[in-house]
C-alpha positions as CSV (number, residue, x, y, z in Angstrom):
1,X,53.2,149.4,105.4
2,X,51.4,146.5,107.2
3,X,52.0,146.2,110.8
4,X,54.1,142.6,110.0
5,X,56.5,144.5,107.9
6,X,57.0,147.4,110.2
7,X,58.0,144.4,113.1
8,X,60.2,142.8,110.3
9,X,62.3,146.5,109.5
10,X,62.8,147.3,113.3
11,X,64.3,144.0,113.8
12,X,66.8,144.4,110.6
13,X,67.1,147.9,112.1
14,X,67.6,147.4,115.8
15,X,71.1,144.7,116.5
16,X,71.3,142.4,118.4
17,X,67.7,141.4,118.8
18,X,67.7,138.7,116.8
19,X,70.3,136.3,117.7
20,X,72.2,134.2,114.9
21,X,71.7,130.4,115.0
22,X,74.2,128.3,113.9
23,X,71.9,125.7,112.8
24,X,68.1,125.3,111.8
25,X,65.5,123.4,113.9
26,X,65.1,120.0,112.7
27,X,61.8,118.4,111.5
28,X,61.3,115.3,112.4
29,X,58.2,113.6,112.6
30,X,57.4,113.4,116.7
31,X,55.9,110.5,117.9
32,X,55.9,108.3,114.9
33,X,57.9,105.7,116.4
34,X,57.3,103.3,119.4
35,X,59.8,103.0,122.3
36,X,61.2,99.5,120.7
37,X,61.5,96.8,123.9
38,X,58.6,96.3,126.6
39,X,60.8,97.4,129.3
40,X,61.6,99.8,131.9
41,X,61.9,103.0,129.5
42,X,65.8,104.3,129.9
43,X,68.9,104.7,128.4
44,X,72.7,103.3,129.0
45,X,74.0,105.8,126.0
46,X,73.0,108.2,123.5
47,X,73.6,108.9,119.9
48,X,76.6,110.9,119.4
49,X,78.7,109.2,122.9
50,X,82.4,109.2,122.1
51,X,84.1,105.6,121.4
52,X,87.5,104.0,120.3
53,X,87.4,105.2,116.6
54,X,83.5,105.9,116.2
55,X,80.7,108.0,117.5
56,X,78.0,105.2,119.0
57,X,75.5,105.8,116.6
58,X,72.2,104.9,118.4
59,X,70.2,104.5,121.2
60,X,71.2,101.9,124.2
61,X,67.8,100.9,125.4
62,X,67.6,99.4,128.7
63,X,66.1,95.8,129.7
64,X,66.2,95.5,133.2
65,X,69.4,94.3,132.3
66,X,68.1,91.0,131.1
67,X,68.0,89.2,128.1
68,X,65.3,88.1,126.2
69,X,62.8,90.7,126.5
70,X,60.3,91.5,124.1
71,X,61.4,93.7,121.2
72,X,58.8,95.6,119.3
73,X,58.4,97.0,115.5
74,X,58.6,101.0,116.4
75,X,56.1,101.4,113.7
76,X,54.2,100.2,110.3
77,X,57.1,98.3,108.1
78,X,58.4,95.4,106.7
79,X,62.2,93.6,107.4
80,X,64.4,94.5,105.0
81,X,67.9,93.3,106.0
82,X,68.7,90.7,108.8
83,X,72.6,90.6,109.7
84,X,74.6,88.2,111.9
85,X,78.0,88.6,112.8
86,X,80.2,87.8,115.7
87,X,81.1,91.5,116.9
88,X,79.8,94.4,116.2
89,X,75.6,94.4,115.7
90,X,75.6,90.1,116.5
91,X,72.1,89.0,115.8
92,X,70.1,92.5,114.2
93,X,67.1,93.1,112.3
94,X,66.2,96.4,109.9
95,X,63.1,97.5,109.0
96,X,61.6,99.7,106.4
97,X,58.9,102.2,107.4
98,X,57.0,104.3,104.5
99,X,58.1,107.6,105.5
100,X,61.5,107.0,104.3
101,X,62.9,105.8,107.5
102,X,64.4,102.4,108.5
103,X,65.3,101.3,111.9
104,X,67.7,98.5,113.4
105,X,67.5,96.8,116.5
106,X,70.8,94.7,117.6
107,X,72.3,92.5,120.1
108,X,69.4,90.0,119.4
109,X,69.0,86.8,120.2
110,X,66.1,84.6,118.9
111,X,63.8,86.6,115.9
112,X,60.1,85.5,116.2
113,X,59.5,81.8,114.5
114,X,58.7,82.9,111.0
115,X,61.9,85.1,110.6
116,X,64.2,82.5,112.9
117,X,63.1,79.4,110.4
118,X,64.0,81.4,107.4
119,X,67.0,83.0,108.8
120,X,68.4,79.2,109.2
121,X,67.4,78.3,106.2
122,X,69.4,80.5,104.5
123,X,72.7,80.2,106.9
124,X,72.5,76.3,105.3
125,X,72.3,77.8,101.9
126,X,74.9,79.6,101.9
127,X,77.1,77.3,104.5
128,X,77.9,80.4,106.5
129,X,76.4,81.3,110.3
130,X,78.2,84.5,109.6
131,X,75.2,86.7,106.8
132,X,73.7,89.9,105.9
133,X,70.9,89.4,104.0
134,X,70.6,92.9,102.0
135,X,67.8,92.3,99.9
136,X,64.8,90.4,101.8
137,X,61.7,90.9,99.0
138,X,59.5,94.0,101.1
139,X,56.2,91.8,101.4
140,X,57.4,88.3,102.8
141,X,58.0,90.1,106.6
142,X,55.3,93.0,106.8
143,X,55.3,94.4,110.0
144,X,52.6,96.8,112.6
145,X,53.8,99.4,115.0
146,X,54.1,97.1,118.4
147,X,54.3,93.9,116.6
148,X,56.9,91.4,118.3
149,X,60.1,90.8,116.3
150,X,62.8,89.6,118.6
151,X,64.2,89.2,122.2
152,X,66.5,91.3,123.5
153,X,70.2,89.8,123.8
154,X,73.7,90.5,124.3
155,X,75.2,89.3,121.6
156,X,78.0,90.6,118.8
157,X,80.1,93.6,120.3
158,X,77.7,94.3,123.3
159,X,79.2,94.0,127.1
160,X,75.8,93.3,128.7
161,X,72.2,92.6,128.1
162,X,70.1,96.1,126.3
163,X,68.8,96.8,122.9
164,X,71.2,98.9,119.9
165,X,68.7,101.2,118.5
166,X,68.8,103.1,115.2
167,X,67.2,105.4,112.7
168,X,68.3,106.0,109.5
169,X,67.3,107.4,105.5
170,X,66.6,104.6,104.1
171,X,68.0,106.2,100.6
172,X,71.2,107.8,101.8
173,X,71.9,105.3,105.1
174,X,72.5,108.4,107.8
175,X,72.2,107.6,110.7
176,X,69.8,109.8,112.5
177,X,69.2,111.4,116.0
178,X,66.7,109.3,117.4
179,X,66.3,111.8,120.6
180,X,64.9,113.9,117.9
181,X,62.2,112.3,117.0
182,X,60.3,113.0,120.1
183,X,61.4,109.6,122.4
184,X,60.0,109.3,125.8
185,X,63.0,110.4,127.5
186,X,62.6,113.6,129.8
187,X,65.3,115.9,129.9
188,X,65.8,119.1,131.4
189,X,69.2,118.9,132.3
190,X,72.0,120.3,130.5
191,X,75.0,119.8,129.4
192,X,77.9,119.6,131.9
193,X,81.1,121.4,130.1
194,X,84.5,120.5,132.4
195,X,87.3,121.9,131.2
196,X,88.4,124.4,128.4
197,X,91.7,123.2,126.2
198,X,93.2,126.2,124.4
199,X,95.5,125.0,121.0
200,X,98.5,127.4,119.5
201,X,97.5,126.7,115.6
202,X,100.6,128.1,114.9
203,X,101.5,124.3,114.4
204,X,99.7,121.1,114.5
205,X,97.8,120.0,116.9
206,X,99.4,117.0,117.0
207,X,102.6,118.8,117.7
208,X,102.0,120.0,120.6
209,X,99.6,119.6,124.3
210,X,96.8,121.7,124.5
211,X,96.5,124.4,127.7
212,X,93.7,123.4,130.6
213,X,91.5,126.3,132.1
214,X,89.2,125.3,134.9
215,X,86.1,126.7,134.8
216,X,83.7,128.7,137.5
217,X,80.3,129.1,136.8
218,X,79.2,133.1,137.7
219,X,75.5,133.8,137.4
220,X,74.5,131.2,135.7
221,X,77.1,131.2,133.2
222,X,80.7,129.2,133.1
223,X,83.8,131.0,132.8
224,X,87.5,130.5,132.4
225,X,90.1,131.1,135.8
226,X,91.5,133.3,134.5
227,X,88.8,135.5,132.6
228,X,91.3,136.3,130.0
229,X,93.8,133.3,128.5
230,X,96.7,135.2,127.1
231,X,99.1,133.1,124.9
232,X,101.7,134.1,122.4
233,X,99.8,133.4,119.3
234,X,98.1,135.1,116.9
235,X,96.2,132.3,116.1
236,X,93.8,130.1,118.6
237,X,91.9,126.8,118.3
238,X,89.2,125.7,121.5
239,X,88.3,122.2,122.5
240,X,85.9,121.2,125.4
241,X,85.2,117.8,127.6
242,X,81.4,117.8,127.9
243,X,78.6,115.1,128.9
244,X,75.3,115.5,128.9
245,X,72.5,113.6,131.7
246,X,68.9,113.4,130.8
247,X,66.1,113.4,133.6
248,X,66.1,110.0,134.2
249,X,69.6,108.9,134.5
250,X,73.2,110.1,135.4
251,X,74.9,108.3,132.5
252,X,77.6,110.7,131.0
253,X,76.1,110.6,127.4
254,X,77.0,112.5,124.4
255,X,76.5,116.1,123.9
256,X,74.1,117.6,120.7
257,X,75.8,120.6,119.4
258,X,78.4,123.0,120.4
259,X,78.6,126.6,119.1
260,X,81.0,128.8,119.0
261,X,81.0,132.9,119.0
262,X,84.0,135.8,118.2
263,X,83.0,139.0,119.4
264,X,79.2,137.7,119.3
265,X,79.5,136.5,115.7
266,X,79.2,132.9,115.0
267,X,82.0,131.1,114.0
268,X,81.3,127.3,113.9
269,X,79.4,124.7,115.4
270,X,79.1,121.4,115.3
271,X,75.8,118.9,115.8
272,X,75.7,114.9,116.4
273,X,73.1,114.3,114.0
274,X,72.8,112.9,110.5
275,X,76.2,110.5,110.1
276,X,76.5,107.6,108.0
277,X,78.7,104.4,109.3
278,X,81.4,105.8,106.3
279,X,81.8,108.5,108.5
280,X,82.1,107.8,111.6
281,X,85.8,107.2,112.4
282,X,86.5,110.5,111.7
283,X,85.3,111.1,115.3
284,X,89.6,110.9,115.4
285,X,89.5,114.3,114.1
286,X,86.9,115.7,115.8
287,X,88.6,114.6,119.2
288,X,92.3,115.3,120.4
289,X,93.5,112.1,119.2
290,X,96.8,112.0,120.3
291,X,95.6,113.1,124.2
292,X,92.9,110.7,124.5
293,X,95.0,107.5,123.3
294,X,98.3,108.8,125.5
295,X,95.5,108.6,128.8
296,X,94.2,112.2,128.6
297,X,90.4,112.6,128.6
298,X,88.1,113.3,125.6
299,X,88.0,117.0,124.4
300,X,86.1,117.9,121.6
301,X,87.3,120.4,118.7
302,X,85.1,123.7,118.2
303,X,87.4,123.6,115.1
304,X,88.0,122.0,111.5
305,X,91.1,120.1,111.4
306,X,92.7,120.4,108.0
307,X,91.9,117.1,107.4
308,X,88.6,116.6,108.0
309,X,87.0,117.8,104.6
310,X,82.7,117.6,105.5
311,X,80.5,116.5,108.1
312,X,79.5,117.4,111.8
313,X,80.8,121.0,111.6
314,X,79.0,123.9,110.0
315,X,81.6,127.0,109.3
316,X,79.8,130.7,109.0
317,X,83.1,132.8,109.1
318,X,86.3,130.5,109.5
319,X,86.7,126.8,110.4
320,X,87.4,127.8,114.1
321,X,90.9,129.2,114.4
322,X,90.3,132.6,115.3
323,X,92.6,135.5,114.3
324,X,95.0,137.3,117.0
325,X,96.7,139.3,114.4
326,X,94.5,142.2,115.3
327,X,96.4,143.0,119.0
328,X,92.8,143.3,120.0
329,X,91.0,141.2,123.4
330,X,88.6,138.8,121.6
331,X,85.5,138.2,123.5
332,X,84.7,134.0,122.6
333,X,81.5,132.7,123.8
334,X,80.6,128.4,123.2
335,X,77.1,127.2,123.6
336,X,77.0,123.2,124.4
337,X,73.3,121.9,123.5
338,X,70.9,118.8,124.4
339,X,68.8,117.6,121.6
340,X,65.7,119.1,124.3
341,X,67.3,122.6,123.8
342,X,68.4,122.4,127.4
343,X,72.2,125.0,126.9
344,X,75.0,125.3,129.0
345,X,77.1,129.0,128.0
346,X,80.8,129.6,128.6
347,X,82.2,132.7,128.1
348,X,86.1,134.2,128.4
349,X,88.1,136.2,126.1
350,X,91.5,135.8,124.6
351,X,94.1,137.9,123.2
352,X,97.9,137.5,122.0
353,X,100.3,138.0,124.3
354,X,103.0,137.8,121.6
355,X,105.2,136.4,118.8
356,X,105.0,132.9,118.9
357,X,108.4,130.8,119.1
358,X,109.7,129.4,116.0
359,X,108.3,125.9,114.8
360,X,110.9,123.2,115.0
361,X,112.6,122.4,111.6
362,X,110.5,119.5,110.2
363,X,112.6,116.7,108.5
364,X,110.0,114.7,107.2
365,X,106.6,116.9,107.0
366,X,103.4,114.5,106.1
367,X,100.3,116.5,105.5
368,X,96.7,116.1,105.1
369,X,95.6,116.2,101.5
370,X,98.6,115.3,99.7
371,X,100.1,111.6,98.8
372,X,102.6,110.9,101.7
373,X,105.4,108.2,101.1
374,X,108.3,107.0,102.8
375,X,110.5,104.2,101.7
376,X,114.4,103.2,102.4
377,X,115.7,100.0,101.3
378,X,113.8,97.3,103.6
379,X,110.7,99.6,104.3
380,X,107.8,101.5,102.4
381,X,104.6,102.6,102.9
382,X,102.4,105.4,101.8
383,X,99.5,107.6,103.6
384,X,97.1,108.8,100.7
385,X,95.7,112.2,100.5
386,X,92.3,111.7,102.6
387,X,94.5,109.5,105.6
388,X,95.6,112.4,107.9
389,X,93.6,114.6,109.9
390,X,96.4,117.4,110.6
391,X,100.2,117.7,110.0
392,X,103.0,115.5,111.1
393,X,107.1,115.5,111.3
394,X,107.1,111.8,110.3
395,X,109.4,109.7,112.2
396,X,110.4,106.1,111.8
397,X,112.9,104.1,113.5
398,X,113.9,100.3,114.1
399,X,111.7,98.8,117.0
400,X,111.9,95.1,119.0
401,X,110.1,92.5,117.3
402,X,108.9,89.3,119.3
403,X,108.9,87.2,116.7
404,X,112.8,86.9,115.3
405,X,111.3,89.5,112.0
406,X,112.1,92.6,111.3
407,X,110.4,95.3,113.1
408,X,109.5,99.5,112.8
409,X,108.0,102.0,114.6
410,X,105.9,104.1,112.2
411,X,106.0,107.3,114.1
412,X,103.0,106.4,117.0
413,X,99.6,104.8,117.4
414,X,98.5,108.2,119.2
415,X,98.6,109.4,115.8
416,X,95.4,108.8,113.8
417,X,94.7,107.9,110.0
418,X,91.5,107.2,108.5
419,X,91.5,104.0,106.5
420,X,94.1,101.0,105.7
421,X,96.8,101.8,104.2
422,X,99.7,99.5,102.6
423,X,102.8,98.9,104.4
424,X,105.7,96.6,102.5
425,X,108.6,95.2,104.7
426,X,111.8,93.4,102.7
427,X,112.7,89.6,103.7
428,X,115.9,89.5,105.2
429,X,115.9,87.0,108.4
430,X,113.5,83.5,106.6
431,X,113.5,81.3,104.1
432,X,109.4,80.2,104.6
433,X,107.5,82.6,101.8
434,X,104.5,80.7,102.0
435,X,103.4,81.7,105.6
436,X,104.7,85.5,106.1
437,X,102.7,87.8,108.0
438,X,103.2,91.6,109.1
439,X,102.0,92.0,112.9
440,X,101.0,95.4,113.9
441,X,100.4,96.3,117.5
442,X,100.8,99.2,119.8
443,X,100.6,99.1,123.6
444,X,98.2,96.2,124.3
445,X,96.2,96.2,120.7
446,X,97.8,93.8,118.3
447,X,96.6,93.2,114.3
448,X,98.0,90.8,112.1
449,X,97.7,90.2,108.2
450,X,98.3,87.6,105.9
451,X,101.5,89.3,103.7
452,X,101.5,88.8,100.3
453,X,104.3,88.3,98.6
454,X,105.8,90.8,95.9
455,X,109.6,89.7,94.6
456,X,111.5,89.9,98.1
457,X,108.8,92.2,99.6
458,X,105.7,91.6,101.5
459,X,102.8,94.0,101.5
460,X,99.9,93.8,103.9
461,X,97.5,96.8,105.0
462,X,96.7,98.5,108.8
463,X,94.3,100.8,110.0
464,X,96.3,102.2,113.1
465,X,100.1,103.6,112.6
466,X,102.6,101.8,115.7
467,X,104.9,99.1,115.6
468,X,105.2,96.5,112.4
469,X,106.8,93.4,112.1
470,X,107.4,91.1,109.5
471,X,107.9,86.8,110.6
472,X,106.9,83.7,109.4
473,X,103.6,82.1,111.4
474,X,104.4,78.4,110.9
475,X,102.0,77.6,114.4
476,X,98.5,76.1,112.8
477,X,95.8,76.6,115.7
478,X,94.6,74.4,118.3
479,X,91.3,73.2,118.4
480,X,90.2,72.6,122.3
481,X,86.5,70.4,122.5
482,X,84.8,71.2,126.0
483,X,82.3,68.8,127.2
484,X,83.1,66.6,124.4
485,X,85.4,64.2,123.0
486,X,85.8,61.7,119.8
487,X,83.5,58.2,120.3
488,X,81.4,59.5,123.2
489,X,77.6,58.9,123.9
490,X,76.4,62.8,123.0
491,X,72.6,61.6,124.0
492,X,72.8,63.8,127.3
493,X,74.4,66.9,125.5
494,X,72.1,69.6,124.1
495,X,75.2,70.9,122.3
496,X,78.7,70.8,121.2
497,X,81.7,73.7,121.8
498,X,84.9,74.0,120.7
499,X,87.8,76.3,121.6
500,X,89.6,77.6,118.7
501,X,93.2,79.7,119.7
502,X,95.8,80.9,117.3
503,X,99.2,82.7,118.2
504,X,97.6,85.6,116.0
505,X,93.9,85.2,117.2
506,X,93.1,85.6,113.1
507,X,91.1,83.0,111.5
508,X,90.8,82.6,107.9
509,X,87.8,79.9,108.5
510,X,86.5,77.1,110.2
511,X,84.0,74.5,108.8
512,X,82.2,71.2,110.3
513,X,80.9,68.9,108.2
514,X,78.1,66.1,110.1
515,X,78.5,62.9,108.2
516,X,80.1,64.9,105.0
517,X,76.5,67.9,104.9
518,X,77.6,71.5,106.4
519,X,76.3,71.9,109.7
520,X,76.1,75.3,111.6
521,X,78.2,76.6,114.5
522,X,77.5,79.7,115.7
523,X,80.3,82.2,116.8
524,X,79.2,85.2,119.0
525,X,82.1,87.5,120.1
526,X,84.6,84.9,118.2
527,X,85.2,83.3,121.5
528,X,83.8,79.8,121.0
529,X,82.0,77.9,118.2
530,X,78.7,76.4,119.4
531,X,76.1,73.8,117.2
532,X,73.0,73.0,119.3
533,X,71.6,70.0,118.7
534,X,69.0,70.5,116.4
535,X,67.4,68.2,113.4
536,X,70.1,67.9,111.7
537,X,72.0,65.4,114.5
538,X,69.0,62.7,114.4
539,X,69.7,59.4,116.9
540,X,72.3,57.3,115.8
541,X,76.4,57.0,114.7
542,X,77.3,60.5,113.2
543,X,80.9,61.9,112.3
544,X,82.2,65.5,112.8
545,X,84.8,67.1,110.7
546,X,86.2,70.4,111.8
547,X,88.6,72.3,109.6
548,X,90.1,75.7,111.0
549,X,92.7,77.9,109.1
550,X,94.5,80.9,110.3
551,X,95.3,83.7,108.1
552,X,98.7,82.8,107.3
553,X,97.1,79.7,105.7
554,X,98.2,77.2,108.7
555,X,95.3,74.8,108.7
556,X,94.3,71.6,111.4
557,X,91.7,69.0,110.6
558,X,90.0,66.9,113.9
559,X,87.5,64.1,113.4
560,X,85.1,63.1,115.8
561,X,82.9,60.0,115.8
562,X,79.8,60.1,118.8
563,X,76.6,59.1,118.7
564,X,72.6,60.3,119.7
């Protein structure tokens, strides 16, 4: 027997001196890609930091927070896509690498000249300062590592000046780590784990609070006060609040992976890495929903809600509800990762302390993975199989409308579901079909949609459960000019603004037409619509038509006559 294999049988031999890994090292080429803007090198948030509803899936890169600094190709390429939007990326640019990778840089402002010019054209083309241009032939934008592409910007859904950066496959559009691919940012600080939240999955976790246990840290290693959590409950569920720092910044980011251990086995784990836009809101069932949106903290599951089918989590022997049913003290140990390897270890045990009480009798049970309908005579709506992340006792009940409609409180917006669904409300208090909407809204958030009209019912479709009301908008927006007014001299103005409000802050469209030919207002963060003066507005008499319609179909016409 070679020395090799006689190493190879003492290890199978001999427990415990291998320790399990949840998941494999990843291998990602190091180095390959440029830090992407020529500024101070830093971070404001990671990939994998918690948000409303999504996981941000990039790098923040720093500018000095300024605008319009340099931004750089990150390697060899060619621009693939260009999109421009009012929120979310604003102004962004992809590129194509060889090695099957693409990245995207947002919150731009101007592209270099080549890209800019061709970028307008198109806008005119299609009529639309709103585009994303999916299909840009490979060799009309070839790009080198370091090239310039853009400056840096603010614009789309970004609250100040820095650079949205992203890897992705190029074939299956995950988005990737990119603190895995070897970026210059030092970090040899761990993890920081805060508090512990212990779930009875007796019953949903959205039927109950989780329990808090502080947490001490004892040579080097964090544990729960008390050592042993005791609960009556043969079955238990763990959640944790964790940020993680790199060396060059105290920004709470997101953590890399979290692992979890019964009795030194591994259970689960889950790692930020590898996520695809498609499946990013279900971030709502990786979190505590319910607790974060009623003004509790983030906690993060070490478990698979019944709901949430693939993705983040990796089960070896359960989904992360561990077994009580033995009477015995479980020793549980969680290991919270950095993409560096840096770990931070918390370890407690846990044991049943008893029957549980009964579950509450559940009039109206709506469970993940089945159809879930409810309809009386004025209300129904539906939550297909893939909505819900856990179980629910559904509950609705009249609510206050503001409008003079009907209105219902679908259980509560601290309840997540996954996608729209369709909600139909009965007409019973107007006579004006033609401009019904359904207004959604819970605590500050309001959503409206254009209802459409079915017999005496009108359907329209949410993303968020709360309150619903069905009125008739008959209010057509307002359009506010600032700076600028009909028959003015414009020759000292380098541009023209409007203000356009609407009592549901929903717009269907708005169009200008100079002197009858589509001109081009821009719309950044669907505050303001801004042309600047460019070729198109030569000296002499010009007139502006601006159209704006809301989605209830409401519609106001301005004209303005000026001159250059």
């Amino acid at each position: 027997m070679t020395v090799r294999k006689i190493i190879l049988a003492a290890l199978v031999l001999v427990p415990g001196i291998m320790k399990a890994q949840i998941f494999e090292p990843k291998n990602y080429p190091q180095g390959y890609f440029a830090w992407p803007v020529k500024a101070t090198i830093g971070i404001a948030a990671n990939f994998g930091e918690l948000r409303p509803n999504h996981y941000h899936m990039g790098l923040d890169c720093k500018t000095d927070q300024r605008q319009n600094v340099p931004v750089i190709a990150a390697a060899d390429g060619y621009i693939a896509k260009v999109k421009i939007e009012p929120f979310g990326f604003g102004r962004c640019i992809y590129i194509n690498h060889p090695n099957g990778l693409t990245t995207l840089y947002a919150h731009l402002n101007d592209f270099y000249p080549a890209l800019e010019k061709y970028i307008t054209d198109q806008q005119y083309k299609a009529e639309s300062w709103q585009l994303f241009l999916e299909n840009i032939p490979a060799g009309l934008f070839p790009v080198k590592k370091g090239d310039f592409i853009a400056y840096s910007g603010n614009t789309g859904g970004s609250q100040g000046p820095h650079l949205h950066f992203e890897i992705r496959d190029t074939k299956t559009d995950k988005v990737l780590n990119p603190l895995l691919f070897g970026m210059p940012i030092p970090d040899k600080v761990p993890p920081t784990v805060t508090r512990l939240a212990v779930y009875n999955r007796t019953k949903s976790t959205y039927a109950q609070s989780p329990r808090f246990y502080p947490l001490k840290k004892v040579n080097a290693v964090f544990q729960t006060v008390p050592a042993v959590i005791a609960l009556p409950t043969d079955k238990m569920s763990f959640a944790i609040s964790a940020v993680d720092r790199s060396s060059l910044s105290a920004n709470p980011n997101g953590i890399y992976e979290a692992d979890l251990y019964d009795n030194d086995q591994p259970v689960v784990g889950f790692q930020i890495d590898s996520i695809s836009y498609d499946e990013t809101r279900y971030l709502n069932a990786h979190i505590d929903y319910k607790l974060r949106t009623g003004g509790g903290p983030f906690v993060q599951h070490l478990s698979r809600l019944p709901g949430y089918t693939n993705g983040i989590y990796k089960e070896v022997s359960g989904d992360g509800v561990i077994d009580l049913s033995d009477q015995q003290t479980h020793k549980i140990k969680i290991e919270v990762k950095d993409t560096q390897g840096n770990t931070t270890v918390i370890e407690f045990s846990v044991r049943s302390s008893g029957a549980a009480a009964p579950n509450p009798v559940a009039h109206n049970m709506f469970r993940p993975g089945y159809m879930n309908i409810f309809e009386n005579s004025n209300l129904c709506f539906y939550l297909a199989e893939n909505e819900l992340y856990d179980s629910l006792d559904f509950q609705v009940s009249p609510a206050a409308g503001t409008h003079g409609g009907i209105a219902y409180l679908l259980h509560s917006g601290n309840i997540p579901v996954h996608s729209f669904y369709p909600v139909t409300i009965k007409n019973t208090t107007t006579s004006n079909p033609d401009r019904m909407v359904i207004r959604r809204w819970w605590g500050s958030k309001d959503d409206y949609a254009k209802a459409v009209k079915e017999g005496d019912w009108y359907r329209s479709s949410f993303k968020a459960l709360g309150n619903v009301e069905l009125y008739a908008d008959l209010v057509p927006p307002t359009i506010t000019p600032v700076g600028f007014k009909d028959g003015m001299n414009a020759a000292k103005l380098n541009r023209i603004v409007f203000v356009v409000r609407d009592e549901t802050d929903e717009l269907r469209n708005f169009r200008a037409l100079l002197d009858g030919k589509w001109i081009r207002f821009s719309n950044d963060k669907g505050k303001t619509f801004i042309y600047n003066f460019d070729e198109h507005c030569g000296a002499g008499e010009h007139e502006l038509q601006v159209s704006v319609e809301d989605v209830a179909g409401n519609k106001v016409e301005k004209t303005y006559r000026f001159r250059r």
